[in-house]
C-alpha positions in Angstrom: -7.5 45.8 10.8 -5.1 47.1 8.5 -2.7 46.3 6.2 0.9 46.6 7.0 4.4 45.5 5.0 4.6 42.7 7.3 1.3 41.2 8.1 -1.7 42.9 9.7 -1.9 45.4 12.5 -3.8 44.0 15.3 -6.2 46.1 17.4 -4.3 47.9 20.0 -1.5 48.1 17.3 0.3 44.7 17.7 2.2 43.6 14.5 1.4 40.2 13.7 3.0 38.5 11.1 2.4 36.1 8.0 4.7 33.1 7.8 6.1 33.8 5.0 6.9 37.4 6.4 8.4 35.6 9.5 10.3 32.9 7.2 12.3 35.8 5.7 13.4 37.8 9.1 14.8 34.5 10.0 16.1 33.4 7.1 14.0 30.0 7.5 12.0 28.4 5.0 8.0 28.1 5.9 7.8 24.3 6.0 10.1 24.3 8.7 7.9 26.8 10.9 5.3 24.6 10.0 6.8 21.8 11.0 7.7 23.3 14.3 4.3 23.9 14.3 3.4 20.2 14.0 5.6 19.3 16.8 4.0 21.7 19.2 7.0 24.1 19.6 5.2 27.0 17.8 1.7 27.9 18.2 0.5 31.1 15.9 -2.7 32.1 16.2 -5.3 32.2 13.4 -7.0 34.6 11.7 -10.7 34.6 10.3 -9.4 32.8 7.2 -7.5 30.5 8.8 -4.2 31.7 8.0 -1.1 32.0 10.2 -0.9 35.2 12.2 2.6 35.6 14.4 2.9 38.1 17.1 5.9 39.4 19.0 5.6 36.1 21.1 6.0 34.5 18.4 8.9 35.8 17.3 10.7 35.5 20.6 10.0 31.8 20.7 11.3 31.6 17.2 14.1 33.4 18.2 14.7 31.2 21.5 14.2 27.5 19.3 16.8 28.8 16.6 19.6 29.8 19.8 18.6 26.5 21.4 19.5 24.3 18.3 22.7 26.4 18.0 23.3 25.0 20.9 22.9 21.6 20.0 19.5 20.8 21.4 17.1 18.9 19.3 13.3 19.6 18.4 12.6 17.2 21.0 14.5 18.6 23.6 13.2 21.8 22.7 9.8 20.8 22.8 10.3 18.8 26.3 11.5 22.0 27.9 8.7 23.9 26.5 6.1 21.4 27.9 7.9 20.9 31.4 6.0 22.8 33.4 8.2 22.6 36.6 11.7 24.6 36.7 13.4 21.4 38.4 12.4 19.6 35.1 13.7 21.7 33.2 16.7 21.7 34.8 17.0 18.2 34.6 16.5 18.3 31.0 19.4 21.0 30.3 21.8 18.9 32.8 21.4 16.0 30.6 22.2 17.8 27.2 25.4 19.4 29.1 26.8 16.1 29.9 25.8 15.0 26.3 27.7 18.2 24.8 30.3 17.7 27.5 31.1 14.3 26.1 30.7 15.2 22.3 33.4 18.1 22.9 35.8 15.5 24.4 35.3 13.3 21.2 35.9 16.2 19.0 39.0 17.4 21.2 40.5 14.2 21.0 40.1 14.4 17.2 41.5 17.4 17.0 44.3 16.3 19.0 45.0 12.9 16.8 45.0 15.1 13.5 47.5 17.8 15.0 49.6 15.1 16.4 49.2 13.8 12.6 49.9 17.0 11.2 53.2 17.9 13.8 55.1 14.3 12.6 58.3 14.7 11.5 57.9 11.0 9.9 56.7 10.8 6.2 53.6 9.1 6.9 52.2 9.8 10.4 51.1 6.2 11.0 54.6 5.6 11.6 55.0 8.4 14.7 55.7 6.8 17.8 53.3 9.0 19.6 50.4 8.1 17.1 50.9 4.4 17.5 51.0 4.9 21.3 47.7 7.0 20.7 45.6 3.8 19.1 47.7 1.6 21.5 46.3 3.2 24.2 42.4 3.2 22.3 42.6 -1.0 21.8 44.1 -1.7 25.5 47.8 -2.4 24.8 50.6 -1.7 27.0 53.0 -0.9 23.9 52.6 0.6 21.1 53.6 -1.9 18.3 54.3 -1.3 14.5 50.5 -0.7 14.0 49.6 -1.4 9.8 46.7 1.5 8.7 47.2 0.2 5.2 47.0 -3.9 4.1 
């Protein structure tokens, strides 16, 4: 084997990489591929020493775990779709996080929606708007919106 910028070169010319090496390309820091590691999400292969070797399969799954939590999905989740060995499980697993981000993104738009209602009032303080106090009317069940107090 021989030495190379990034790592070692394999026989047959395969790259692999230290973790350090592989830290840096993805802007990580090397507990956190270790900890992946721990959870079973990452598996680099050893070398003679004992350190961590990564290969191109490596770095794909690296790759897909970082666009999976940009997409909201925990380590677990991660890890339970790695593990399920039967596409319908997987499946299963991704319907559940799209109701879960389906529901989180109409939480957040009905934040957004109280703020610009908030930030569109004409009155001096928005707790006062008609349409705000008809917005937390509706949240606690009443037909009405009374004079709602924010502040004692």
């Amino acid at each position: 084997m021989k030495s190379s910028e990034h790592g070692m070169t394999a026989d047959g010319g395969r790259e692999l990489m230290s973790i350090g090496a592989i830290a840096q390309r993805f802007g990580l820091a090397t507990h956190v591929l270790r900890h992946w590691e721990s959870m079973g999400i990452l598996t680099p292969a050893r070398d003679a020493a004992g350190r961590r070797r990564y290969g191109i399969t490596d770095l794909t799954r690296v790759a897909v775990i970082l666009r999976a939590k940009e997409a909201g999905l925990s380590l677990d989740t991660i890890r339970s779709l790695a593990a399920a060995a039967d596409p319908t499980q997987r499946r299963d697993i991704l319907y559940e996080e799209a109701e879960a981000l389906r529901s989180r993104i109409a939480a957040a738009q009905a934040s957004l929606d109280l703020i610009e209602c908030a930030l569109g009032c004409d009155h001096e303080d928005f707790t006062q708007c008609a349409h705000f106090q008809q917005m937390v009317a509706d949240r606690i069940g009443l037909d009405a919106a009374p004079h709602i107090p924010i502040r004692p």
